[in-house]
N, CA, C and O atoms as CSV, one atom per row, in Angstrom:
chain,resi,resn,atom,element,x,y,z
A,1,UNK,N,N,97.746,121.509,76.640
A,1,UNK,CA,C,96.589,120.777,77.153
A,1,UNK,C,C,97.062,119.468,77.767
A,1,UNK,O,O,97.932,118.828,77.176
A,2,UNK,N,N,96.625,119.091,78.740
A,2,UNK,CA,C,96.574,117.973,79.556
A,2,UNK,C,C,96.045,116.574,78.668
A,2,UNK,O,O,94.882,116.172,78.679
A,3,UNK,N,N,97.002,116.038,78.023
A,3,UNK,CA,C,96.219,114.687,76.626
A,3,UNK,C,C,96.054,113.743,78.179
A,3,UNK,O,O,97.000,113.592,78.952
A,4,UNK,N,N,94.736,113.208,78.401
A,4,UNK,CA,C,94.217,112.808,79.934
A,4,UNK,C,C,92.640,111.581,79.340
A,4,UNK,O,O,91.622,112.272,79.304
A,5,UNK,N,N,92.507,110.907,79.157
A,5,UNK,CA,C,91.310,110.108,79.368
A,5,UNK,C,C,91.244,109.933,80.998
A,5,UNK,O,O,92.215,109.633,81.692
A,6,UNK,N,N,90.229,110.119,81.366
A,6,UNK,CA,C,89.765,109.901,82.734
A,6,UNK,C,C,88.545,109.166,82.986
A,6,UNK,O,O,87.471,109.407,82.435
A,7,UNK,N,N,88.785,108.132,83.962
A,7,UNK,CA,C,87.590,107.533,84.586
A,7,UNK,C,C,86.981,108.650,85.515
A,7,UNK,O,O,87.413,109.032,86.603
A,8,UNK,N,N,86.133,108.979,84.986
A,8,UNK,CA,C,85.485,109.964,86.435
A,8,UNK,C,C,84.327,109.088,87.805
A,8,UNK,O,O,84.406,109.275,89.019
A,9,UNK,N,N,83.473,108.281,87.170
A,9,UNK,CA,C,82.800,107.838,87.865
A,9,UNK,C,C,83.187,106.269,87.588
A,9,UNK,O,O,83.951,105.983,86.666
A,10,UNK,N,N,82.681,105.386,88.341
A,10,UNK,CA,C,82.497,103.802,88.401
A,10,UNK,C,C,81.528,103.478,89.721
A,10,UNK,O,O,81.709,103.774,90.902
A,11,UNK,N,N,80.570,102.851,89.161
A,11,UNK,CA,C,79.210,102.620,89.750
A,11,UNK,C,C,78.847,100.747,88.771
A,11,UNK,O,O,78.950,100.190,87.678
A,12,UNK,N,N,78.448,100.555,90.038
A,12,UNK,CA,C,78.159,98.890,90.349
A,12,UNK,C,C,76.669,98.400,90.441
A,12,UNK,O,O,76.185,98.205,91.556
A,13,UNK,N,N,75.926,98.194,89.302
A,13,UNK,CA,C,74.923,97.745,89.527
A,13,UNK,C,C,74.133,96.403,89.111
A,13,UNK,O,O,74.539,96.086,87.993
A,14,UNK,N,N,73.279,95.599,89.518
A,14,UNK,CA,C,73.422,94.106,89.544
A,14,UNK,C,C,74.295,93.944,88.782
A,14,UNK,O,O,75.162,94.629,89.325
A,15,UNK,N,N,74.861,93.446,87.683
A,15,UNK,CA,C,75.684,92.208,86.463
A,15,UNK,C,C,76.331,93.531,86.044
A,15,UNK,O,O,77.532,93.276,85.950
A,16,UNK,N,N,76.143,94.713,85.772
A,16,UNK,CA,C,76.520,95.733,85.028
A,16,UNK,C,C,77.799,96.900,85.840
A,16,UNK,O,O,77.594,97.203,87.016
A,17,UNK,N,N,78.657,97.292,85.345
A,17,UNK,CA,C,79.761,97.854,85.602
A,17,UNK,C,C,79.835,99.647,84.469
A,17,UNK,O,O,80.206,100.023,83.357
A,18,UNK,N,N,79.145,100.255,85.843
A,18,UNK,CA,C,78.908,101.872,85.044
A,18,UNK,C,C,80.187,102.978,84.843
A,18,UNK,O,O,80.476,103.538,85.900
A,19,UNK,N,N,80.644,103.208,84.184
A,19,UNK,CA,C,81.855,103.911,83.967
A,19,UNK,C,C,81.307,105.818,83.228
A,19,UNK,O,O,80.710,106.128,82.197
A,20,UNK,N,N,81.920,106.717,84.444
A,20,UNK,CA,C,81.397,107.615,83.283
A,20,UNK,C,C,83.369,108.470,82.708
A,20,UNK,O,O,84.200,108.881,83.518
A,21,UNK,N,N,83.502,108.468,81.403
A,21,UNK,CA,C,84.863,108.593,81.336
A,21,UNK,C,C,84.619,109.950,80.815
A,21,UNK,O,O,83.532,110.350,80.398
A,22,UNK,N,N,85.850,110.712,80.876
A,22,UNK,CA,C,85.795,112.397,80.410
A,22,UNK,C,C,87.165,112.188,79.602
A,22,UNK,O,O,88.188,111.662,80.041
A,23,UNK,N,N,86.969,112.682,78.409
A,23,UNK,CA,C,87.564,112.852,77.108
A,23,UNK,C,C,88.736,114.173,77.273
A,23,UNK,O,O,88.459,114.931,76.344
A,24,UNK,N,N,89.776,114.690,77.964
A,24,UNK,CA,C,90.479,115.755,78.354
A,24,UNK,C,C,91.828,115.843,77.259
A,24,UNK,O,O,92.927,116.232,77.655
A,25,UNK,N,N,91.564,115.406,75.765
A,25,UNK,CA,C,92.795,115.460,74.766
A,25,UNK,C,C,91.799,116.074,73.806
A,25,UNK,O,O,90.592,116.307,73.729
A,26,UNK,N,N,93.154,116.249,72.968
A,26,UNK,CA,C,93.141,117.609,72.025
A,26,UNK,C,C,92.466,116.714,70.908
A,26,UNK,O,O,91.700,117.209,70.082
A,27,UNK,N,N,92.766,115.480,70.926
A,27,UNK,CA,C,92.592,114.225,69.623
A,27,UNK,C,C,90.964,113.670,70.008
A,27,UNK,O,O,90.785,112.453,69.950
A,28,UNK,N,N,90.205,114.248,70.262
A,28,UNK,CA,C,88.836,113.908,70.618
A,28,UNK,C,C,88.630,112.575,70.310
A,28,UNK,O,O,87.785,112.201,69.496
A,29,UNK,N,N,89.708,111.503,71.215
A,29,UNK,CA,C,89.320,110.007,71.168
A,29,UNK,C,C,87.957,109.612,71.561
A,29,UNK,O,O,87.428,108.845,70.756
A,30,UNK,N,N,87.334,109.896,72.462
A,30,UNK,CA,C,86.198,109.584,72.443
A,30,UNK,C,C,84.976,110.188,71.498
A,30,UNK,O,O,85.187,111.055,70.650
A,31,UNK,N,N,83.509,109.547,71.788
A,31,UNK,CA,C,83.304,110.641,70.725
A,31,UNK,C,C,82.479,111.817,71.062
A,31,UNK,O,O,81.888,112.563,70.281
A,32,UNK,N,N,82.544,111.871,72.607
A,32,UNK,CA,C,82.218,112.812,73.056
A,32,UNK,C,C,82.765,113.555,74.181
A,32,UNK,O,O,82.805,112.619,74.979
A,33,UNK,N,N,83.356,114.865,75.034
A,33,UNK,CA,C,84.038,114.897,75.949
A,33,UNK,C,C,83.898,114.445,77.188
A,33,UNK,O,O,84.623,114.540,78.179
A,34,UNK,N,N,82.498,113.760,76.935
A,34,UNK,CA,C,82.028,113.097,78.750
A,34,UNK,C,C,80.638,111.739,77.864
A,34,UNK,O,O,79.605,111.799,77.197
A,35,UNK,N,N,81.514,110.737,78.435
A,35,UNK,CA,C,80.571,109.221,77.885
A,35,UNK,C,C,80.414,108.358,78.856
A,35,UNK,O,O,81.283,107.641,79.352
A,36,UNK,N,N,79.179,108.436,79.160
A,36,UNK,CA,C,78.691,107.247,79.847
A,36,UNK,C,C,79.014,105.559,79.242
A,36,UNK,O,O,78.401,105.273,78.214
A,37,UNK,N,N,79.634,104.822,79.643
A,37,UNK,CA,C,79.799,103.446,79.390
A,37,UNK,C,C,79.351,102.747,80.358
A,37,UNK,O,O,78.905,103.123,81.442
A,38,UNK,N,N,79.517,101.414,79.816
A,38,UNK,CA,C,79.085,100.312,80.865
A,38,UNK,C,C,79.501,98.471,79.932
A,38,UNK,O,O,79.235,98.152,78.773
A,39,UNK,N,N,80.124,97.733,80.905
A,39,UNK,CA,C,80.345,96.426,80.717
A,39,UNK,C,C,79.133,95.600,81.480
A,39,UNK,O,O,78.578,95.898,82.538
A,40,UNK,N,N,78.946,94.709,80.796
A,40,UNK,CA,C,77.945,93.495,81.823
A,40,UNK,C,C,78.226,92.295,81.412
A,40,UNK,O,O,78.337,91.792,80.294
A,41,UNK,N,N,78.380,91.700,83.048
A,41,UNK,CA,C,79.013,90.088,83.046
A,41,UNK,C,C,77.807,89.191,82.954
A,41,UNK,O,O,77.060,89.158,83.933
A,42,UNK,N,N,77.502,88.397,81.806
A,42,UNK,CA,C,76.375,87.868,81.759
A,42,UNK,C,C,76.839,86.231,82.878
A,42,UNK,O,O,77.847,85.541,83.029
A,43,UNK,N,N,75.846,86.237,83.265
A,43,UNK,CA,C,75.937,84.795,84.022
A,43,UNK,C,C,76.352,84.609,85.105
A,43,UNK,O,O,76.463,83.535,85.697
A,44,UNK,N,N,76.717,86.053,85.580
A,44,UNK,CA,C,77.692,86.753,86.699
A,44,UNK,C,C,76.571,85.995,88.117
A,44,UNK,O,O,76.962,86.119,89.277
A,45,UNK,N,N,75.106,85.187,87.789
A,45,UNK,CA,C,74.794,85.226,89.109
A,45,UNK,C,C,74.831,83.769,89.445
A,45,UNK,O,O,74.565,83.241,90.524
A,46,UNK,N,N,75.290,83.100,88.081
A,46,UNK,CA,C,75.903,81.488,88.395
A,46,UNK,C,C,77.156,81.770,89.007
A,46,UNK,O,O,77.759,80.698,88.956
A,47,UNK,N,N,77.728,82.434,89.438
A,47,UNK,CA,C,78.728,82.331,89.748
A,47,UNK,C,C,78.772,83.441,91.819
A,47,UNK,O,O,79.674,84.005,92.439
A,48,UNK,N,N,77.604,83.251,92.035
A,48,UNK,CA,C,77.482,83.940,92.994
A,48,UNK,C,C,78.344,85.051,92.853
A,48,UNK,O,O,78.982,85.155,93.900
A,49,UNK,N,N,78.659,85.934,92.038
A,49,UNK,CA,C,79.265,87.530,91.662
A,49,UNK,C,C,78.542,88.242,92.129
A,49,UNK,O,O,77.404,87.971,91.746
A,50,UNK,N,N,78.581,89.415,93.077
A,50,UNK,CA,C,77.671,90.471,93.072
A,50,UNK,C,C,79.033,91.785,93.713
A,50,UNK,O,O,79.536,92.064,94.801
A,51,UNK,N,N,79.185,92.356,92.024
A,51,UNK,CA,C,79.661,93.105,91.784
A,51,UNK,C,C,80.021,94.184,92.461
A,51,UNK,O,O,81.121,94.733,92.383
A,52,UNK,N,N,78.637,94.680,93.484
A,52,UNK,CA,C,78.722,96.008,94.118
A,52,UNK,C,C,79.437,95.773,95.926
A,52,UNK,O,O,79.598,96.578,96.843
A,53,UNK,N,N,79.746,94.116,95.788
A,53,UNK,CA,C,80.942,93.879,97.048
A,53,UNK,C,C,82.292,94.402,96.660
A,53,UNK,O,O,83.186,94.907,97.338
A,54,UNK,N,N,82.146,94.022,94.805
A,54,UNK,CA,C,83.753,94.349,94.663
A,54,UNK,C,C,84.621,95.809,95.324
A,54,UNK,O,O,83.886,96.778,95.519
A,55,UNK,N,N,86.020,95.977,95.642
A,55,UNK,CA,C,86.752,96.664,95.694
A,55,UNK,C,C,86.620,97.704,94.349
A,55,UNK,O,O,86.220,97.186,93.306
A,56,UNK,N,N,86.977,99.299,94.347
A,56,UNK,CA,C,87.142,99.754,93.486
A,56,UNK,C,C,87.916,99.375,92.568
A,56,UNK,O,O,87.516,99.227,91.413
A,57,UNK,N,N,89.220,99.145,92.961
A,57,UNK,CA,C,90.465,99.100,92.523
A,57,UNK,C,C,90.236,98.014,91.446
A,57,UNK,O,O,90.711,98.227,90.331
A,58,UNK,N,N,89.470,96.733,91.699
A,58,UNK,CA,C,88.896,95.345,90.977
A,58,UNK,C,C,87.797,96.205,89.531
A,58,UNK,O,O,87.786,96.034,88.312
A,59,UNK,N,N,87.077,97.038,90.371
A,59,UNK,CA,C,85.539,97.817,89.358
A,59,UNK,C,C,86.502,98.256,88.024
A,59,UNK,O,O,86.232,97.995,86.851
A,60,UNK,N,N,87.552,98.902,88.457
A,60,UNK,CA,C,88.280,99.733,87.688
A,60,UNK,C,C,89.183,99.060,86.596
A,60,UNK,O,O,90.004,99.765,86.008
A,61,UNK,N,N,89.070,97.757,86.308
A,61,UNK,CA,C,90.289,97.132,85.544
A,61,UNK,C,C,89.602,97.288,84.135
A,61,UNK,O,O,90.043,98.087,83.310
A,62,UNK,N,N,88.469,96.467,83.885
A,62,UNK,CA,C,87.974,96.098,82.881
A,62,UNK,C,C,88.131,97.382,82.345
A,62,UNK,O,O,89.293,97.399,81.940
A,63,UNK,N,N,87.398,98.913,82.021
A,63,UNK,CA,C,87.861,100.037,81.698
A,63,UNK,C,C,89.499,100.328,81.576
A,63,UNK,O,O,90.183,100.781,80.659
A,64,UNK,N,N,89.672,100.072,82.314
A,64,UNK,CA,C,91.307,100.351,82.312
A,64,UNK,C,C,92.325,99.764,81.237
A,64,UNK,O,O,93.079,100.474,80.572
A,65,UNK,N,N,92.262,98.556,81.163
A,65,UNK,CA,C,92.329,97.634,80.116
A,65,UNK,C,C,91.871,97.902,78.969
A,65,UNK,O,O,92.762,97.563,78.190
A,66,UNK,N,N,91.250,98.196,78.553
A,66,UNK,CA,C,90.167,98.767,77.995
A,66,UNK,C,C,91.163,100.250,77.167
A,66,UNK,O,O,91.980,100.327,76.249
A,67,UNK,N,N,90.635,101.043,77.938
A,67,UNK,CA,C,92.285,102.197,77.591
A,67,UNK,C,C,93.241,102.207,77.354
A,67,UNK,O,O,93.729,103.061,76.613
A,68,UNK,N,N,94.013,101.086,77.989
A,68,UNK,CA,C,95.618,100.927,78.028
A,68,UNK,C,C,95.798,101.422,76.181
A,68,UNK,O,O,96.220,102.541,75.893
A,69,UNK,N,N,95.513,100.680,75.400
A,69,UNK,CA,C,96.114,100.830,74.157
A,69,UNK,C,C,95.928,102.543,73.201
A,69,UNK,O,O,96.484,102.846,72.145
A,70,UNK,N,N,94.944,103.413,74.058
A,70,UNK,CA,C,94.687,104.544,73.601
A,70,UNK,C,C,96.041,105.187,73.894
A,70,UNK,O,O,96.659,105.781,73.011
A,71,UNK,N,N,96.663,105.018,75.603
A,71,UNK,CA,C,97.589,105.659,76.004
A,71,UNK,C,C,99.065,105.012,74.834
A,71,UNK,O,O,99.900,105.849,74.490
A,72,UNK,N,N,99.190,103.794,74.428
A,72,UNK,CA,C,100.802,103.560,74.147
A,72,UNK,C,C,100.658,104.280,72.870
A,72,UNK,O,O,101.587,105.032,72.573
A,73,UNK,N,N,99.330,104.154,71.794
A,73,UNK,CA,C,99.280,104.949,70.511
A,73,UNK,C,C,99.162,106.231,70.441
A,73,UNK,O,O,99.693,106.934,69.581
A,74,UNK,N,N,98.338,106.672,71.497
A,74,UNK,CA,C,97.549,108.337,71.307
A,74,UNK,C,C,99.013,109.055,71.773
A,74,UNK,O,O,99.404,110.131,71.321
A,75,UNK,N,N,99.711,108.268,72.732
A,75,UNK,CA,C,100.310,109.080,73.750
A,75,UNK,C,C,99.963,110.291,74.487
A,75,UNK,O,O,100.471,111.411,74.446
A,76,UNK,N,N,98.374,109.537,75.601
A,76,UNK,CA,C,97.669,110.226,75.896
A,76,UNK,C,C,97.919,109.579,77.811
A,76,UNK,O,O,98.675,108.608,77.842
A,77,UNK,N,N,97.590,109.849,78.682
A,77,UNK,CA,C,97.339,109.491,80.338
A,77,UNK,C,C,95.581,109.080,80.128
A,77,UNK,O,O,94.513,109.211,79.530
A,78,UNK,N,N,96.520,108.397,81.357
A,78,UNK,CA,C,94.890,107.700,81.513
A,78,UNK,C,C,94.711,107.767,83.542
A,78,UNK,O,O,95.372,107.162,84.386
A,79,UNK,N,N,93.521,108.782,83.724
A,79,UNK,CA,C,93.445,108.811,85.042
A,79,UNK,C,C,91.887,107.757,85.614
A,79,UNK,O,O,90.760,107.399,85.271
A,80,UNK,N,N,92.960,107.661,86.754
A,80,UNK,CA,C,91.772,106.882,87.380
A,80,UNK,C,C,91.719,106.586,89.010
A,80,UNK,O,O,92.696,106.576,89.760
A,81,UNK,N,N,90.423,106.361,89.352
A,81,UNK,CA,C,90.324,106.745,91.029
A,81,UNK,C,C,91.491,106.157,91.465
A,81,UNK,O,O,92.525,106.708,91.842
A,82,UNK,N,N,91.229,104.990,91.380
A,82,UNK,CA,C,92.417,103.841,92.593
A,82,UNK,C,C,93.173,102.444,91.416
A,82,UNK,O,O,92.424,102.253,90.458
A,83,UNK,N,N,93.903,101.930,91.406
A,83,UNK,CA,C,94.092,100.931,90.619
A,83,UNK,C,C,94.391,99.852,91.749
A,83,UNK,O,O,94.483,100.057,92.959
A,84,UNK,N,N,94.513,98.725,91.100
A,84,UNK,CA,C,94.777,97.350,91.609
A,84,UNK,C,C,95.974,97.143,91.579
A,84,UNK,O,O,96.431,97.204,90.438
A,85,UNK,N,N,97.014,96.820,92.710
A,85,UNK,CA,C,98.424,97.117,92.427
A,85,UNK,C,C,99.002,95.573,91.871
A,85,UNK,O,O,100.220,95.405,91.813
A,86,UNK,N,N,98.318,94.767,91.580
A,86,UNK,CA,C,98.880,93.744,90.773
A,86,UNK,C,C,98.595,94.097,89.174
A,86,UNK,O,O,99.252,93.448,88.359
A,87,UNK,N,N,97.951,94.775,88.832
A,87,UNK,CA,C,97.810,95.364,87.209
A,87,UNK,C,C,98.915,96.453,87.529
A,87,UNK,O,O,99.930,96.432,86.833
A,88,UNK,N,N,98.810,97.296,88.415
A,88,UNK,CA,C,100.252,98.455,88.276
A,88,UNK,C,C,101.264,97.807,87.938
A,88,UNK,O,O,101.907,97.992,86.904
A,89,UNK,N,N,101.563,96.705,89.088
A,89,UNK,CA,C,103.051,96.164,89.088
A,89,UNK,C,C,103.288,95.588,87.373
A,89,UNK,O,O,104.324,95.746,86.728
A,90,UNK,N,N,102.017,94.895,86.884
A,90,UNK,CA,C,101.933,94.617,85.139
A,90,UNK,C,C,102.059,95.378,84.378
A,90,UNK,O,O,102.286,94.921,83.258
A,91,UNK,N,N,102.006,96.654,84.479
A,91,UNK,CA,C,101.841,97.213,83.454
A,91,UNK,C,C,103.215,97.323,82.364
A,91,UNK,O,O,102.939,97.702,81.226
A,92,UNK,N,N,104.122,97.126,82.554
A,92,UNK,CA,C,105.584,97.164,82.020
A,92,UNK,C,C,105.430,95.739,80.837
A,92,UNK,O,O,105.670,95.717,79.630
A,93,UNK,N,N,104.982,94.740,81.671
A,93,UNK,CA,C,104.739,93.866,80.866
A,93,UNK,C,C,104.060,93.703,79.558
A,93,UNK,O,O,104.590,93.326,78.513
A,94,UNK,N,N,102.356,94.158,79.817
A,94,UNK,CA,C,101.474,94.505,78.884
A,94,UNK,C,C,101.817,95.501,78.363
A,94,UNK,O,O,100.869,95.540,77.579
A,95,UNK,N,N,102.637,96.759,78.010
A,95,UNK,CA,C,103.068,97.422,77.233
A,95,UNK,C,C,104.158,96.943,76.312
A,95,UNK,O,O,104.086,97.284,75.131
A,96,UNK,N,N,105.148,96.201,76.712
A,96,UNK,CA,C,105.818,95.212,76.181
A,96,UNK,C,C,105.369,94.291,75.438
A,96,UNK,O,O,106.044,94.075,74.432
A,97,UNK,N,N,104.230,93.517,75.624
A,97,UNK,CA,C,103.453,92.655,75.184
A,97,UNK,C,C,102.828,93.188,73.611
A,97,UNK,O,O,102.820,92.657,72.500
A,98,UNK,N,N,102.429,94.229,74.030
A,98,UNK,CA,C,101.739,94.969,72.768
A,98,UNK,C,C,102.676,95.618,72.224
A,98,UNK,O,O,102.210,96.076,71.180
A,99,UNK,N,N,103.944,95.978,72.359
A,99,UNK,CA,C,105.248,96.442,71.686
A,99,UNK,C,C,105.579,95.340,70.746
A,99,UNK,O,O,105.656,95.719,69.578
A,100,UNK,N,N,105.844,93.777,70.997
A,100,UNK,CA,C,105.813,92.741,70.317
A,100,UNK,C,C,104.829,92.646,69.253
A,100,UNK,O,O,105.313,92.449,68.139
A,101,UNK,N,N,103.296,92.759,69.339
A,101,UNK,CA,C,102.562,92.615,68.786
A,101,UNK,C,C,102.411,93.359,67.792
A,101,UNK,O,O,102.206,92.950,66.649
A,102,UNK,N,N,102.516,94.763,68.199
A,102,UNK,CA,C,102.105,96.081,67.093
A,102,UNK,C,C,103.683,96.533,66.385
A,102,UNK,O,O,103.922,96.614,65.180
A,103,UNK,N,N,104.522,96.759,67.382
A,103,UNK,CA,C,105.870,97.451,67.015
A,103,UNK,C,C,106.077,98.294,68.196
A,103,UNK,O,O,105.484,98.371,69.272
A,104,UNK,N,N,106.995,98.850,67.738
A,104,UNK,CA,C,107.779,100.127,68.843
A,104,UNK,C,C,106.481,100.864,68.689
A,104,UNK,O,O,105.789,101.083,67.695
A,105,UNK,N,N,106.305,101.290,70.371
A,105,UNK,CA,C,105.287,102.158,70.908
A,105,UNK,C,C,105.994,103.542,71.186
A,105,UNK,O,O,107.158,103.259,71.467
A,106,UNK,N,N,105.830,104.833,71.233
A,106,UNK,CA,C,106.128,105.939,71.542
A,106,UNK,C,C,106.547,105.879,73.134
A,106,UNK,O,O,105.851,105.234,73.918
A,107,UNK,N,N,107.588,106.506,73.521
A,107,UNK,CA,C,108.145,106.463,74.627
A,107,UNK,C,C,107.528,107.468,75.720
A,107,UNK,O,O,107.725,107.358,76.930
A,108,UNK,N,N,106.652,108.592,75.029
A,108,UNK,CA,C,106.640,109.557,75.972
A,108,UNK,C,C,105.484,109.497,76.954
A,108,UNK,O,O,105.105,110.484,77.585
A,109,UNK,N,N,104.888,108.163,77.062
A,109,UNK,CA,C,103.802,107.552,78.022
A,109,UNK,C,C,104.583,107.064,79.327
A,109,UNK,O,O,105.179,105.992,79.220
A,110,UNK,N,N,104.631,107.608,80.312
A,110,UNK,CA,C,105.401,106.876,81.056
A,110,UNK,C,C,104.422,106.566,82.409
A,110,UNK,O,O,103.819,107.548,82.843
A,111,UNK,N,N,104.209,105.198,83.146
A,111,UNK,CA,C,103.838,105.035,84.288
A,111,UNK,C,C,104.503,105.472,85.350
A,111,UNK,O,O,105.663,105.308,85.728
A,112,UNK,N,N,102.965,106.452,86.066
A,112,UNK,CA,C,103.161,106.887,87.028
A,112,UNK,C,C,101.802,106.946,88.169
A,112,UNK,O,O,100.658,107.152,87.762
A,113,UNK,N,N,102.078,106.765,89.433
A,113,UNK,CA,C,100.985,106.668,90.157
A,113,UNK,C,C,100.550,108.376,90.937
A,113,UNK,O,O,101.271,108.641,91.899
A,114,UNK,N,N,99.651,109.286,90.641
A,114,UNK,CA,C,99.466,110.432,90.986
A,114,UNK,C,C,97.968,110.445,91.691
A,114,UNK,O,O,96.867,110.596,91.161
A,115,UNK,N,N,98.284,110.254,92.929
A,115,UNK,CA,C,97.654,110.369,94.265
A,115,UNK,C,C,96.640,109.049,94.300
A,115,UNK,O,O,97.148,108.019,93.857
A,116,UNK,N,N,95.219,108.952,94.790
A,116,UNK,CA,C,95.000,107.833,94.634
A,116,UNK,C,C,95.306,106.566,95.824
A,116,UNK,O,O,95.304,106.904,97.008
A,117,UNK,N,N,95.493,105.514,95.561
A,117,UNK,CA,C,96.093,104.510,95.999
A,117,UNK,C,C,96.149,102.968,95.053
A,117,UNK,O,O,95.946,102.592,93.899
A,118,UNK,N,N,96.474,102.527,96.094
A,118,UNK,CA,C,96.408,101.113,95.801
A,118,UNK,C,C,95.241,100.030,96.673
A,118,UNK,O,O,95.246,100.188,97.894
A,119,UNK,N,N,94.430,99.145,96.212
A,119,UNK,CA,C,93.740,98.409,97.266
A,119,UNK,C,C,94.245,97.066,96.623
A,119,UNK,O,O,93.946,95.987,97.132
């Protein structure tokens, strides 16, 4: 089996950030195989934010982040539409980071970019 958390959808609406993720591991991390989520930036309109200008690649972090730590423990992938290539180019770091913090992470997670892009 494909051990895979996936962003399937990301949808932008006023303050709120809609994520629908699909559960594709054997370890039923989520608690269902398809979950609607959602983040919301409170105050997001003092700050003239309006979310649904953002870039995908930007929509997609908070979730992403969000995951990172399922993939270094579960030793699971984590797919997603497009990423932000200044979090790609990080990611070595923040796995490192949390290697310090927690301990030696399992090796067999390895970054890789499979189709997609970068914005």
């Amino acid at each position: 089996m494909d051990e895979t958390l996936e962003i399937a959808d990301i949808q932008a609406k006023g303050n709120r950030i809609y994520y629908t993720l699909i559960d594709k591991t054997s370890q039923n991390l989520l608690k269902s195989p398809r979950v609607s989520a959602w983040i919301c930036f409170d105050h997001a309109d003092e700050f003239a934010l309006n979310l649904s200008e953002l870039p995908l690649s930007v929509l997609s972090i908070p979730m992403t982040l969000y995951l990172l730590p399922a993939t270094y423990y579960y030793s699971v992938n984590v797919k997603i539409p497009v990423m932000d290539k200044m979090l790609y180019d990080a990611l070595p770091a923040i796995r490192a980071t949390y290697a310090k913090i927690y301990g030696t992470l399992p090796e067999s997670v390895l970054y890789k970019r499979t189709g997609g892009g970068y914005l």
